[in-house]
C-alpha positions as CSV (number, residue, x, y, z in Angstrom):
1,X,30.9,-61.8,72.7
2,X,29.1,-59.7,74.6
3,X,26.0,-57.4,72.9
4,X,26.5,-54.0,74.1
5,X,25.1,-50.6,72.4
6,X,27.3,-47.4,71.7
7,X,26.2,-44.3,72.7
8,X,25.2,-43.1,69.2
9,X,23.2,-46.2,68.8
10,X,21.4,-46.1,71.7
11,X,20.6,-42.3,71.3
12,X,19.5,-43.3,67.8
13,X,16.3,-45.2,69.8
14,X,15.7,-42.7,71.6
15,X,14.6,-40.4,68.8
16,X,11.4,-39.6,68.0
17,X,10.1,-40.9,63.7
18,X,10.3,-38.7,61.0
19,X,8.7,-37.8,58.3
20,X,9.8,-39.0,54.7
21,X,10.2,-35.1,53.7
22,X,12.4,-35.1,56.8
23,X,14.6,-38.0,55.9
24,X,14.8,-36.7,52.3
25,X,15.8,-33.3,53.5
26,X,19.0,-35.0,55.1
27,X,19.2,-37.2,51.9
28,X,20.2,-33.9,50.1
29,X,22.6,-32.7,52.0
30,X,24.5,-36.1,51.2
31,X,23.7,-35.4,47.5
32,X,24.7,-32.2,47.1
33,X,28.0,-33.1,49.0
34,X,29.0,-36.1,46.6
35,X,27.8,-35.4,43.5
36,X,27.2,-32.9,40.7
37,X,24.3,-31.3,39.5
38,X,20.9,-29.9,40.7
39,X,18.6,-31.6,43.6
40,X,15.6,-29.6,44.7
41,X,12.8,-31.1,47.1
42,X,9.7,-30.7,46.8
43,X,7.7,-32.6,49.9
44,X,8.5,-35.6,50.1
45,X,10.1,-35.7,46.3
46,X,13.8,-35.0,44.7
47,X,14.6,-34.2,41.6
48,X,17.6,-34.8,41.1
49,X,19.2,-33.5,37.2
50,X,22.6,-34.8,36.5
51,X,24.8,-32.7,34.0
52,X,24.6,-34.9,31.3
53,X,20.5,-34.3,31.4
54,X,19.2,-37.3,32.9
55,X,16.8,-36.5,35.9
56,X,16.0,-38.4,38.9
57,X,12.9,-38.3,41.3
58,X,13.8,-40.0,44.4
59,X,10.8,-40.6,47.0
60,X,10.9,-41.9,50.5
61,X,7.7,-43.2,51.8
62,X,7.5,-45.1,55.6
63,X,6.7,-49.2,55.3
């Protein structure tokens, strides 16, 4: 089997890094698409508060 790249994938390599407020900016697009309640960023935070009152900070940091 031969190892070959798609185009998405190898236009993926070519992009230049991000920054983690970047990433999470995407990141809550996807939230606020598939789930309920309120996600607001702030940096490189969200806080996400379900319905039910439970509240989430999601962080994305570079390793």
């Amino acid at each position: 089997m031969k190892n070959e790249l798609n185009f998405d994938e190898i236009m993926a390599k070519k992009e230049p890094p991000i920054t983690g407020g970047e990433l999470l900016a995407e990141i809550k697009l996807l939230i606020d698409d598939y789930f309920c309640g309120e996600i607001v960023q702030e940096g490189h935070y969200l806080t996400y508060c379900m319905p039910n009152g439970q509240q989430w900070k999601l962080t994305a940091k570079a390793v």
